[in-house]
C-alpha positions in Angstrom: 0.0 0.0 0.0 2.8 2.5 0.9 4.6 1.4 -1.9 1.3 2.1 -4.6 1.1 5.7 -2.7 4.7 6.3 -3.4 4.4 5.4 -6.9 0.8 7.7 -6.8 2.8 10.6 -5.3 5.8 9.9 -8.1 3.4 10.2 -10.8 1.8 13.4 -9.4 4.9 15.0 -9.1 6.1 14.0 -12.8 2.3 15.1 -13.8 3.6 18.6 -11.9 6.1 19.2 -14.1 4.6 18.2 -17.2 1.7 19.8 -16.8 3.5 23.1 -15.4 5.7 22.5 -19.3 2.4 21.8 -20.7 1.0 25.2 -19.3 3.9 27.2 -20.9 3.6 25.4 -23.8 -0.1 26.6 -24.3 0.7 30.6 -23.5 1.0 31.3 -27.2 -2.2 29.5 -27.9 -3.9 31.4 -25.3 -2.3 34.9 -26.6 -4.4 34.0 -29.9 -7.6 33.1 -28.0 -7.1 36.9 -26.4 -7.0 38.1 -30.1 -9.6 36.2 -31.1 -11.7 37.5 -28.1 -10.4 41.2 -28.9 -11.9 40.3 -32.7 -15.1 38.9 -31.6 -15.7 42.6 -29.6 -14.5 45.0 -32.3 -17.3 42.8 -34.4 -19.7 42.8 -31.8 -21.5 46.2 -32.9 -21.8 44.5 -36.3 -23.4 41.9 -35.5 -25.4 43.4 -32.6 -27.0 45.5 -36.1 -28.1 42.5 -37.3 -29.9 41.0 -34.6 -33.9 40.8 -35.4 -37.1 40.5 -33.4 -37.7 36.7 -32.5 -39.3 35.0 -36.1 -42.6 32.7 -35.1 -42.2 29.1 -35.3 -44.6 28.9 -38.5 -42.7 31.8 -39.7 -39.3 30.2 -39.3 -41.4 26.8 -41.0 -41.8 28.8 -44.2 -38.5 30.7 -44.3 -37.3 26.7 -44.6 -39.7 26.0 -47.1 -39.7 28.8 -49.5 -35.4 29.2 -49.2 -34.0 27.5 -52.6 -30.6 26.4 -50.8 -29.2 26.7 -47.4 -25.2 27.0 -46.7 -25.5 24.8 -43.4 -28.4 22.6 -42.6 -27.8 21.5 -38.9 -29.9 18.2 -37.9 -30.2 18.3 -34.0 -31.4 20.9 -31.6 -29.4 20.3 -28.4 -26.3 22.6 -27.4 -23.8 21.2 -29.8 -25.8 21.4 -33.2 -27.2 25.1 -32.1 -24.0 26.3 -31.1 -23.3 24.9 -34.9 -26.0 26.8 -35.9 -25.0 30.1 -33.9 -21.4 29.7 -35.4 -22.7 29.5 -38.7 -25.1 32.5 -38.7 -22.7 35.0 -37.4 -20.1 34.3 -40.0 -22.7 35.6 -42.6 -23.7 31.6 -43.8 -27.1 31.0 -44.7 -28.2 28.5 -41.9 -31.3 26.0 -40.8 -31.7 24.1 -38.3 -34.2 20.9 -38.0 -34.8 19.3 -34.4 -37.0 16.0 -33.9 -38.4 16.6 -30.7 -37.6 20.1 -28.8 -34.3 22.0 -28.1 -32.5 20.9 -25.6 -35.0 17.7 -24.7 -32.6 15.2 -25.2 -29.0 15.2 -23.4 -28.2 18.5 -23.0 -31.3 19.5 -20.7 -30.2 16.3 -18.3 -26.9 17.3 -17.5 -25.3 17.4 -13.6 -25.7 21.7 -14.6 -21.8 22.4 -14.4 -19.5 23.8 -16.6 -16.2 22.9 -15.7 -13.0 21.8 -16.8 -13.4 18.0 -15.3 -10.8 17.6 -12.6 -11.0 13.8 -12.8 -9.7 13.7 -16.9 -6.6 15.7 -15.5 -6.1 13.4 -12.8 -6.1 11.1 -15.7 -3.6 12.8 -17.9 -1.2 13.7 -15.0 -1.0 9.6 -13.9 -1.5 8.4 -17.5 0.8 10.8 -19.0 -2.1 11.5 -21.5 -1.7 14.8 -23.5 -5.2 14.5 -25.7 -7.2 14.1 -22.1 -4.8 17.6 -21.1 -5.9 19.1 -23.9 -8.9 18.2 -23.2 -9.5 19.8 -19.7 -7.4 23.0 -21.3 -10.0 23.7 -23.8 -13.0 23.0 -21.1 -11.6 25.5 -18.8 -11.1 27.9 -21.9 -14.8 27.4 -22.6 -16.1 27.7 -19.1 -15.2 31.2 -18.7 -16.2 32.0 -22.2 -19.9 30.5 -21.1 -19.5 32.3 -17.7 -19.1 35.8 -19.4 -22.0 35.6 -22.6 -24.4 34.2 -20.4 -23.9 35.3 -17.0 -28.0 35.7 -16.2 -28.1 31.6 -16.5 -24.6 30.3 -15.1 -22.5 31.2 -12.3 -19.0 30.3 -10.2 -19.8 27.2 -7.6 -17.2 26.5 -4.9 -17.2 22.8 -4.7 -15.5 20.3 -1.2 -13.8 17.6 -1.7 -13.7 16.1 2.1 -10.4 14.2 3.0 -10.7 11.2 5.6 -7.3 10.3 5.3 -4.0 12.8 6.1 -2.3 11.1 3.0 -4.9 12.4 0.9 -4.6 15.9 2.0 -1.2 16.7 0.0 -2.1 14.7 -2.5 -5.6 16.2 -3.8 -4.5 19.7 -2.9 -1.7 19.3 -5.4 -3.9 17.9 -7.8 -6.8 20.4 -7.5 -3.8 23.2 -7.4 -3.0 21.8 -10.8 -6.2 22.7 -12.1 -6.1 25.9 -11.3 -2.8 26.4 -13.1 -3.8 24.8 -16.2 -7.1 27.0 -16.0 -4.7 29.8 -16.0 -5.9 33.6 -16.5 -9.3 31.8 -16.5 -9.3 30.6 -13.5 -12.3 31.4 -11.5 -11.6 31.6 -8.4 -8.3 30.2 -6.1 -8.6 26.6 -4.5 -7.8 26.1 -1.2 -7.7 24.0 2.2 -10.1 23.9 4.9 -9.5 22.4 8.5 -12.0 19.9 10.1 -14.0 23.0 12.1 -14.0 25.2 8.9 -15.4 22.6 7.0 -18.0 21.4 8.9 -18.8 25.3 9.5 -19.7 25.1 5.3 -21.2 22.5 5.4 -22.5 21.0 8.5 -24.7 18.3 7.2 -20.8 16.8 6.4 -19.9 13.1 8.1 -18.0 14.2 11.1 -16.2 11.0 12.0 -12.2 11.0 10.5 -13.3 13.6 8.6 -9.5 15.2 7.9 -10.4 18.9 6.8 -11.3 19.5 2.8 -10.2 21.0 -0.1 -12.5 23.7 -1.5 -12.3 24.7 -5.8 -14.6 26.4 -7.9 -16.6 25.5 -11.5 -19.3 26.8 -12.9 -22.7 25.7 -12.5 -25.5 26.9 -15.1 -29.5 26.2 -15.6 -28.5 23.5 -18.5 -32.2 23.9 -20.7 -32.3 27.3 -20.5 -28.8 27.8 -22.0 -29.8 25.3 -24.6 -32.6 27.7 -25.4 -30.5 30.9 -25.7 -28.3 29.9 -28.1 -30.9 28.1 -30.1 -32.8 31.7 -29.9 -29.9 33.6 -30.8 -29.0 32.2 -33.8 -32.9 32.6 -34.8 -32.3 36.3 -33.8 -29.2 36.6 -36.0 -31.1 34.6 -39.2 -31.1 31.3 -38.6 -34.3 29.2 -39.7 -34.7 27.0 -37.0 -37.3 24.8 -35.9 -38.4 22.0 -33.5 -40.6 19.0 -34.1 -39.3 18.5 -37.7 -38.4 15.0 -38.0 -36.1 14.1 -41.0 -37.2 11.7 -43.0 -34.1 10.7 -45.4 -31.0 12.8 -46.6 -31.4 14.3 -50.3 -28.6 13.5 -52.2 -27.0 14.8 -55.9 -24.4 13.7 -57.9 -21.4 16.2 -58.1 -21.0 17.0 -61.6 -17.1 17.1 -60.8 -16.2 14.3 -59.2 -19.4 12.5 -60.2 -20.2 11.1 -56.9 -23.2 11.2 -54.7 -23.5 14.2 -52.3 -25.4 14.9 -49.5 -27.6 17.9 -50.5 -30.3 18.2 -47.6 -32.9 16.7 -46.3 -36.8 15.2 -46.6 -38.5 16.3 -43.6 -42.0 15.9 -41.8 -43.3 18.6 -39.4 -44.7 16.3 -36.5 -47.6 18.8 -35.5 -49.6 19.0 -38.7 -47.7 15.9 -40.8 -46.7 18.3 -43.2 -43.6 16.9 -45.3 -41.3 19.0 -47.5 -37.5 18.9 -48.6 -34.8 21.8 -47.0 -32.1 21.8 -49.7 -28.5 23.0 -48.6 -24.5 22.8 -49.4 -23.7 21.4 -46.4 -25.6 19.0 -43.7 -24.3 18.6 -40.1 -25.0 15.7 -38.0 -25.3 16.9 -34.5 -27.4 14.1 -33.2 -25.8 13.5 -30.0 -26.6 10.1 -28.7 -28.5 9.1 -32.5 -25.3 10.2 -34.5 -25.8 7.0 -35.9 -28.7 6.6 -37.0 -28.3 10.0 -39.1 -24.9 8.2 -40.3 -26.9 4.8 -41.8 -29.2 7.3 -43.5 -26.1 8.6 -45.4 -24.5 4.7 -45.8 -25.8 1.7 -44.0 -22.5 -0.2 -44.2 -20.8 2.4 -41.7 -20.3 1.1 -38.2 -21.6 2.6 -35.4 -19.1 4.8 -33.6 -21.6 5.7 -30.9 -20.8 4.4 -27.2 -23.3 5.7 -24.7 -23.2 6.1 -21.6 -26.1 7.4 -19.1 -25.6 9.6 -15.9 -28.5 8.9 -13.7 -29.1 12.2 -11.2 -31.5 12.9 -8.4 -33.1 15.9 -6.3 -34.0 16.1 -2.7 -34.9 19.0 -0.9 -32.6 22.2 -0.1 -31.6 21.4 3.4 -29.8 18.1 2.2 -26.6 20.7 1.4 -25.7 24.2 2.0 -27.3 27.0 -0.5 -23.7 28.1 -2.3 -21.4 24.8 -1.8 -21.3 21.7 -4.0 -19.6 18.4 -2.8 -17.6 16.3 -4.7 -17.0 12.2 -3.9 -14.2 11.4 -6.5 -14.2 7.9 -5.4 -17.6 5.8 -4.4 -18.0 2.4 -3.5 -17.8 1.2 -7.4 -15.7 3.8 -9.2 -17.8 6.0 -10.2 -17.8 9.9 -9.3 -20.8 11.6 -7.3 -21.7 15.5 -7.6 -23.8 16.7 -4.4 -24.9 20.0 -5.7 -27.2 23.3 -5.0 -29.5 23.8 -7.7 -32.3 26.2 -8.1 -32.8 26.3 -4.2 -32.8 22.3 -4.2 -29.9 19.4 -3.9 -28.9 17.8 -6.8 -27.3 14.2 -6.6 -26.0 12.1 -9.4 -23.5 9.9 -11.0 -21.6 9.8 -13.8 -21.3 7.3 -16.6 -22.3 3.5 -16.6 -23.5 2.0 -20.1 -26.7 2.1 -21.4 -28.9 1.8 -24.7 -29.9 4.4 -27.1 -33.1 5.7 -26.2 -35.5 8.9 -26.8 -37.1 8.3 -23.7 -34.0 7.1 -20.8 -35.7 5.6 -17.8 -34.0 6.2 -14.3 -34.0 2.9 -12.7 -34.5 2.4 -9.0 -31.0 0.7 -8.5 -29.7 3.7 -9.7 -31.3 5.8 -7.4 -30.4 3.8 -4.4 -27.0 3.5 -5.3 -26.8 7.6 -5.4 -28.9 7.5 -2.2 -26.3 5.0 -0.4 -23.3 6.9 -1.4 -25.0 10.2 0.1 -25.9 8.4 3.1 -21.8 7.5 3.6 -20.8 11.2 3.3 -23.7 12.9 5.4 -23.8 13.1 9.4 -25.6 10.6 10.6 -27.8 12.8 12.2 -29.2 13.5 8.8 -32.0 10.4 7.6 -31.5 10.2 3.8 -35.1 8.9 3.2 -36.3 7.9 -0.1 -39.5 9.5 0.0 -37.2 12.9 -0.3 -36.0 12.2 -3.7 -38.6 14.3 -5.4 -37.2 14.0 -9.2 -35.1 11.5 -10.9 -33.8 11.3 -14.6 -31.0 9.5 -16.4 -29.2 11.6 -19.6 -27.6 9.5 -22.3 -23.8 10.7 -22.8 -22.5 10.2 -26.4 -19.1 8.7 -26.1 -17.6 8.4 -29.1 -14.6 6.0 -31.3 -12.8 8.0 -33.6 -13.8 6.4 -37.1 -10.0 7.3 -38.2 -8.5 5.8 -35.4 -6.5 3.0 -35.9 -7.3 1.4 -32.4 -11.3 0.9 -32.9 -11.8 -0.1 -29.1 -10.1 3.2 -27.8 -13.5 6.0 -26.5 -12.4 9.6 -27.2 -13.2 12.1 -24.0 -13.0 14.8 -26.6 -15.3 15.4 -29.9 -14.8 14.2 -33.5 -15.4 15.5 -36.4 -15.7 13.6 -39.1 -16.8 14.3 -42.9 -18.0 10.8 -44.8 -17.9 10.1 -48.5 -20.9 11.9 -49.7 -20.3 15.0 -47.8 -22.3 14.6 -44.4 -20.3 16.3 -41.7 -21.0 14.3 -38.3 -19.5 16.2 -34.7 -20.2 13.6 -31.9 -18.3 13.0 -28.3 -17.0 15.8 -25.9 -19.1 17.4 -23.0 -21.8 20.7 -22.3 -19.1 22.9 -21.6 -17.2 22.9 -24.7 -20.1 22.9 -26.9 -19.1 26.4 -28.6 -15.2 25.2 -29.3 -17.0 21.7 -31.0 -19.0 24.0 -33.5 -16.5 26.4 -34.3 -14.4 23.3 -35.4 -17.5 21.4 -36.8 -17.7 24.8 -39.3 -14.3 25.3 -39.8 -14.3 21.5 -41.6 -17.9 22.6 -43.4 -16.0 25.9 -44.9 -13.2 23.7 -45.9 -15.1 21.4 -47.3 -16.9 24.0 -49.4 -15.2 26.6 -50.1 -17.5 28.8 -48.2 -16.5 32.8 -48.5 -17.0 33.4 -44.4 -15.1 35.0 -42.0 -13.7 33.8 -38.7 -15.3 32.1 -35.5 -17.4 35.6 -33.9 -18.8 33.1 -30.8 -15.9 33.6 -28.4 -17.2 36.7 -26.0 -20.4 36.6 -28.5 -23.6 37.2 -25.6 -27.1 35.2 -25.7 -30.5 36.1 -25.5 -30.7 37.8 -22.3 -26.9 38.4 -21.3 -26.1 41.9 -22.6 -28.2 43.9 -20.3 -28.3 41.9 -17.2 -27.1 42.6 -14.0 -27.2 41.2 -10.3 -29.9 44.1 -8.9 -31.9 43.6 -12.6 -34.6 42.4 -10.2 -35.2 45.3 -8.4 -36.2 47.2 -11.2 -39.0 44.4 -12.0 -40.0 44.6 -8.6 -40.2 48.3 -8.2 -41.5 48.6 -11.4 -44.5 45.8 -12.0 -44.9 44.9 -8.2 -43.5 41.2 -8.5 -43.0 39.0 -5.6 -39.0 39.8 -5.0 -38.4 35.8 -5.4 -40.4 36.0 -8.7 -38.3 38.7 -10.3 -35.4 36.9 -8.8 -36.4 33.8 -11.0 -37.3 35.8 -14.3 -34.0 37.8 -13.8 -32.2 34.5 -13.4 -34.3 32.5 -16.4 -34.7 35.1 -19.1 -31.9 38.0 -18.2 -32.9 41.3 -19.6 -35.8 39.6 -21.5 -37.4 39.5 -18.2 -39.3 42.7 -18.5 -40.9 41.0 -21.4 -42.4 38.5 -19.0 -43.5 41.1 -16.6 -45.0 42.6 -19.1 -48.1 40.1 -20.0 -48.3 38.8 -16.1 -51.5 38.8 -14.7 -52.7 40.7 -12.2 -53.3 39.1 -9.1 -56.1 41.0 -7.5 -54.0 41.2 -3.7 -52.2 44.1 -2.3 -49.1 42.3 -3.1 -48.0 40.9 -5.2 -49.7 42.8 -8.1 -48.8 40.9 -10.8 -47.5 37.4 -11.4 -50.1 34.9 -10.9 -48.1 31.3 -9.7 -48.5 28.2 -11.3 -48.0 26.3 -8.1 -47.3 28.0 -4.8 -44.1 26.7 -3.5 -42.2 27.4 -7.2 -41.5 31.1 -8.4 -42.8 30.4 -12.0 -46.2 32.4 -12.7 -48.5 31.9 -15.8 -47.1 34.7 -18.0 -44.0 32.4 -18.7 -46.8 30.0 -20.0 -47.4 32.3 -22.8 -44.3 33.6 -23.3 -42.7 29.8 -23.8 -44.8 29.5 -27.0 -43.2 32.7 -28.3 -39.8 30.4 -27.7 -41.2 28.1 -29.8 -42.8 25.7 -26.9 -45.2 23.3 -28.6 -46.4 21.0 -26.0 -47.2 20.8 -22.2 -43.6 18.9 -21.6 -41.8 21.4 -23.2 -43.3 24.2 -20.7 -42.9 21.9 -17.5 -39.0 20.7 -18.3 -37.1 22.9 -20.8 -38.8 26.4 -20.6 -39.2 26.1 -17.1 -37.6 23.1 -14.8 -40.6 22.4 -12.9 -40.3 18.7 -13.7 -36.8 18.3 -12.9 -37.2 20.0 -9.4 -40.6 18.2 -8.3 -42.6 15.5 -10.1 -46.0 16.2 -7.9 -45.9 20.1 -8.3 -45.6 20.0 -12.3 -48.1 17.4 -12.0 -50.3 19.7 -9.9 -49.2 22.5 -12.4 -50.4 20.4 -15.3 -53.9 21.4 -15.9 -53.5 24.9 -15.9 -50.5 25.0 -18.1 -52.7 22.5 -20.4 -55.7 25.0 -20.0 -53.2 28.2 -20.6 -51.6 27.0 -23.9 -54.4 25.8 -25.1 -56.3 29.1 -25.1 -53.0 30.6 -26.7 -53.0 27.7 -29.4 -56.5 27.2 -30.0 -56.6 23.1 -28.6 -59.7 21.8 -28.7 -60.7 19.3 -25.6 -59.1 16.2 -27.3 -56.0 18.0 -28.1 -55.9 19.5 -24.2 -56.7 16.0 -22.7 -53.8 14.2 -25.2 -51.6 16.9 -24.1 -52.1 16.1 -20.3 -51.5 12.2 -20.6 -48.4 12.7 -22.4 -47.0 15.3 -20.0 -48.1 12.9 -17.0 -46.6 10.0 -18.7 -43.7 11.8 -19.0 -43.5 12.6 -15.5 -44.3 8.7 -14.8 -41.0 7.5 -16.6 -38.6 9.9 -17.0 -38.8 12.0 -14.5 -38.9 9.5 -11.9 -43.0 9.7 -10.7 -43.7 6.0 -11.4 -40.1 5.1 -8.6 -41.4 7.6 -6.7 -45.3 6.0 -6.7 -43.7 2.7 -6.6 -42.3 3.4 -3.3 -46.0 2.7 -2.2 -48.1 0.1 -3.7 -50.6 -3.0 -2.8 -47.4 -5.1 -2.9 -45.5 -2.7 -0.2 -45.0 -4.9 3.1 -46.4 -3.6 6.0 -43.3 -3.8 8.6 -44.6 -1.7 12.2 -44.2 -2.5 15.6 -48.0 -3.9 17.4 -48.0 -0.8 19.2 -47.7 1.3 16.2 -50.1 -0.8 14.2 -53.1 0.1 17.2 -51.9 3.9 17.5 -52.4 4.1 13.7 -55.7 2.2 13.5 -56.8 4.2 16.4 -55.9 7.3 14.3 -57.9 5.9 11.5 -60.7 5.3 13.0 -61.1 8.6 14.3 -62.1 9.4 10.3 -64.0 6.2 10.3 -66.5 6.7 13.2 -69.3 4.2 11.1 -66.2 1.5 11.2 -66.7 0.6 7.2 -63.1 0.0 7.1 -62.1 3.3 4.6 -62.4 6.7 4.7 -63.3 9.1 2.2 -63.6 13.2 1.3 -66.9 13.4 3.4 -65.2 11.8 6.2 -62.0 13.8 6.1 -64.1 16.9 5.8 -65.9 16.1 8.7 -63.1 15.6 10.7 -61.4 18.9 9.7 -64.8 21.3 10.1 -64.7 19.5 13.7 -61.1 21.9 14.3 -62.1 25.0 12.2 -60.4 23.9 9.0 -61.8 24.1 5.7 -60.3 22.8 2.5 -62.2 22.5 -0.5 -63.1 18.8 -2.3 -60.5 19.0 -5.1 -57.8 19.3 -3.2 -59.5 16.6 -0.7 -59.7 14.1 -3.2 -56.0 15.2 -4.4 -54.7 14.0 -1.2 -56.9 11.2 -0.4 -56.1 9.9 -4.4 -52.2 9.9 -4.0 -52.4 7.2 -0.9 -55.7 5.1 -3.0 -53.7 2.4 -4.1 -56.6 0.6 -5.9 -57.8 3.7 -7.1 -61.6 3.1 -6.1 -62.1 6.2 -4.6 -61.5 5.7 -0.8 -58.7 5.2 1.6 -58.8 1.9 3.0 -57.3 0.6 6.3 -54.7 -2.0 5.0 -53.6 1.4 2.3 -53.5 3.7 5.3 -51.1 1.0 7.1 -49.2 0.6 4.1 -48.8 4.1 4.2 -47.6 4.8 7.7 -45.4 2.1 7.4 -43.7 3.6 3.9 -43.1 6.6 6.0 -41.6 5.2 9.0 -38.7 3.5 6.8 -38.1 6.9 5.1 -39.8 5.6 1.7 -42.3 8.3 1.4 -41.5 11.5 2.6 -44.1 14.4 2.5 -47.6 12.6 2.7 -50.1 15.3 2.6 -53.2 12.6 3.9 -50.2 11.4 6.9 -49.3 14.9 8.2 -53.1 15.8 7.5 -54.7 12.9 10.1 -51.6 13.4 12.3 -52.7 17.2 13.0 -56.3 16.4 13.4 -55.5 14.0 15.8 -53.2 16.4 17.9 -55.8 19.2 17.6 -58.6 16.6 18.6 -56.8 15.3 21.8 -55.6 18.8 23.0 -59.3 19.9 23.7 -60.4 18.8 27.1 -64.1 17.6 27.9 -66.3 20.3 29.2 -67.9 19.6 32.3 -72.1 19.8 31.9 -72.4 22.0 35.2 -70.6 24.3 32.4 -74.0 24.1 30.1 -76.4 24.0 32.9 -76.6 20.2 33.2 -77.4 20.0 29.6 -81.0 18.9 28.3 
């Protein structure tokens, strides 16, 4: 063991000095990036001249239509394929871009929501001597500060612990993480550094106290992952980009090159999913940013190709706010089977996940209960035991399928590349696959680089370094104030719009309701406990939202914070859009069951649900089991055996609380296993006994009878003498 640490610490040092060599080796490439940046601003009025009102989506479905021939036609709507698209528009190309389902709903809206160099690849390079995985993590950090400054309304610097447990450790990480920081260079965000046992648990309290060493504290970024999605897909449509969502293609168009008298790709046949209309979009040059379907676009152009895909899926979780502090990430760089585990803050709730394990290809990536354990588990070994890591508290859950890609040139076909590939086939079709979220602007400026070399296209350089989207010119930290001062918004309300749409914000504001109460004035909610209000409803369609999903998990992230509020929220963002989109009563109630499917599988509901069902074992002590029947029957004074809304009514008018029948047979429908309308005994068991063990956290029915009963038993008889000796 001392002898592997040696050899550990050996490498490190070696990694030192290479990487220190490696760091001065890269100053001339970042003296280019500054002149590149310095470029990118003297151009920035230009193309700040050029920037146009928001096209509507049936708008931007003609402008592909009616357009003869297209420079660059993109095929994918995630971050890599509309920073392609971004790229291309701001170096004057004509552009379009066709996505199958919506921006951002695939990968790049399931991310762990950081932007960051990846500390483990350079713990890889330094001990594997491996220059492409350096590279790597140099360009990442590059790119992080890049995202940090064009979008600063959506991402922001996170300090993140690593706790040590062993003294060994402590040299050896802090060297590492010090590493990082020097290869981030001038764009490093913030210095690393070490923090003693107290000063640790002082950050973050909830830590494991026991051997707990002290901790090393560095920063990354941390953004809302959708959202950015979303600008940059906007702000190429701003700048002239056709772009579009819901357009499935159908097959690539190919012509034969009257040079070399070959087959070219030369657009493609598409189908707009909403009203099954199908028509061709004709251009130069077709990119395949697919992500985790790159080949299935690459069989389309030649079925003999072999797949270069390897995915990989990174199952995630969130739990409520209090699990970790409001402005500090953990990181465990080493759990009980490899893998890595993020404990972060994310939009005033914990996020939890893993990273990559492999997986199928999928539109619709399921996150499995043994996932979710495991993630649960590992938290459980790194929180105070104090803390009860319950089940019932995970309140989302979704798994996001990674690309990973083999390098169709490389002569070792078994070898994954961390970083992206480009890679232009016979007939033209340029595929960009592999790398990560944070360096999704350097992948399209390379991705277009290779399409202007292929074509000869008269365009200028890459504009996107320093290049702001929607949202991130005007923004400041005290925007807020002004929509609070100035449309009477609940302060956490503006906070959110600031946050969401930057200095589109006022935009929002602008067509919120009025709320009829001294305060707030305007900005009606869509549930109470989340900030978002029914204006951002509307204003999603403007961004191109189509259906009921899109609103509740890419324009805002209601479904990836809580399953049962967007479920809650679902019928009045069904009712909203569908007076904005004229949906008849079918349409509305076809909407609803998708979005609740949805929510079912991939956002972790039916796990979630599952945790209590007519198979769940009822496991309570005797004396429980009599303490809970006699609170049942308290409800059930005719002894039937079940309960129902009259009863619970009854129970509630008895201590002065009235709630109305909806949400009566809301809570009394989420603990009816067999769905026939009333609570039984043997459910109500079930129940109690689900939240005993931590499965089910949050039962509005449990805490309901639980206060009845308190409020019931509190009251003492009143003597007769009191009511002259009654009747």
């Amino acid at each position: 063991m001392a002898f592997h640490k040696a050899v550990k610490g050996t490498a490190l040092v070696g990694g030192g000095a290479l990487a220190t060599v490696l760091g001065l080796s890269q100053f001339a490439h970042y003296r280019r990036k500054q002149v590149n940046l310095a470029h990118v601003e003297a151009a920035d009025c230009f193309l700040e001249t050029n920037l146009k009102e928001l096209p509507s989506r049936e708008a931007q479905l003609a402008s592909l239509q009616s357009t003869t021939e297209f420079d660059i036609l993109v095929i994918g709507g995630g971050a890599t394929g509309s920073g392609c698209a971004l790229d291309a528009v701001t170096r004057g190309l004509r552009t379009a871009l066709v996505e199958r389902d919506d921006f951002s709903s695939g990968t790049s809206s399931r991310s762990t929501k950081l932007i960051h160099g990846g500390v483990r690849y350079l713990q890889t390079a330094i001990t594997s001597l491996d220059y492409e995985q350096y590279r790597m993590v140099k360009e990442a950090l590059h790119e992080r500060a890049n995202l940090l400054e064009i979008a600063p309304h959506l991402s922001h610097a996170l300090p993140i612990m690593l706790p040590i447990y062993k003294w060994w450790q402590l040299p050896y990480y802090w060297i590492g993480i010090k590493l990082y920081d020097l290869v981030a260079g001038a764009n490093c965000l913030k210095s690393s550094y070490v923090l003693s046992k107290t000063r640790a648990l002082e950050h973050f309290p909830m830590l494991q106290k026991d051997k707990l060493v002290g901790a090393i504290v560095y920063y990354d970024g941390q953004h809302n992952d959708a959202r950015m999605n979303l600008a940059i897909a906007l702000t190429a449509a701003r700048y002239g980009a056709a772009i579009a969502n819901y357009i499935e293609v159908m097959c690539l168009l190919k012509k034969r090159d009257p040079k070399t008298g070959e087959m070219c790709v030369s657009g493609a046949h598409c189908k707009d999913l909403l009203t099954g209309q199908e028509f061709d979009v004709r251009a130069k040059c077709v990119i395949n940013a697919t992500g985790p379907f790159t080949d299935s676009l690459r069989k389309m152009d030649n079925q003999a190709l072999t797949n270069i895909c390897q995915p990989s899926a990174g199952v995630h979780i969130v739990m409520p706010g209090y699990y970790s502090p409001e402005s500090m990430g953990l990181l465990d760089p080493a759990t009980s089977d490899g893998r890595v585990i993020f404990f972060l803050p994310w939009e005033k709730m914990t996020i939890a996940g893993t990273t990559d394990s492999p997986t199928d290809v999928t539109s619709h990536p399921i996150p499995s209960e043994d996932d979710i354990n495991f993630i649960l588990n590992e938290v459980r070994n790194y929180l105070s035991c104090d803390v009860e890591v319950r089940r019932g508290d995970v309140l989302a859950a979704w798994s996001g399928i990674r690309p990973l890609v083999i390098d169709p040139k490389s002569k070792d076909t078994k070898s994954i590349s961390r970083n992206h590939v480009v890679d232009t086939s016979k007939s033209g079709l340029i595929t960009i696959a592999g790398g990560k979220w944070t360096t999704y602007r350097a992948m399209a400026e390379d991705t277009i680089d290779t399409a202007i070399r292929n074509h000869n296209f008269r365009a200028g350089p890459c504009k996107t370094v320093g290049l702001f989207l929607q949202g991130g010119r005007d923004w400041s930290p005290t925007l807020y104030i002004r929509l609070v001062q100035d449309y009477g918004l609940e302060s956490e309300v503006a906070q959110h719009l600031a946050s969401t749409y930057g200095d589109k914000a006022f935009e929002v504001a602008k067509i919120a309701c009025v709320t009829g109460k001294r305060w707030p004035i305007v900005g009606v909610r869509l549930v109470s406990e989340f900030p978002y209000i029914e204006a951002e409803v509307k204003y999603g369609i403007k961004e191109y939202a189509c259906s009921a999903v899109d609103i509740i998990a890419r324009r805002t992230r209601l479904a990836f914070l809580n399953v049962q509020a967007a479920e809650e929220a679902l019928p009045k963002i069904v009712e909203l859009m569908g007076r904005e989109l004229n949906w008849n009563d079918e349409r509305k109630k076809a909407e609803l069951d998708c979005a609740t499917r949805f929510l079912y599988y991939e956002m972790g509901y039916r796990s979630r649900s599952e945790q209590l069902t007519d198979l769940c074992e009822i496991s309570l002590q005797p004396a429980d089991i009599e303490r809970y029947k006699k609170r049942f029957h308290m409800f059930d004074k005719e002894q039937k055996g079940f309960i129902t809304i009259i009863d619970v009514q009854r129970v509630l008018e008895s201590i002065n609380v009235q709630m109305n029948q909806n949400t009566l047979h809301e809570i009394l429908n989420e603990v009816d296993l067999n769905k026939n309308g009333v609570v039984e005994l043997n459910e109500f068991l079930q129940l109690m006994s689900a939240v005993q063990k931590g499965m089910v956290s949050g039962s509005r029915l449990a805490i309901l009878m639980k206060t009845a009963e308190e409020n019931l038993d509190s009251r003492s008889p009143i003597p007769v003498d009191r009511s002259c000796g009654g009747f």
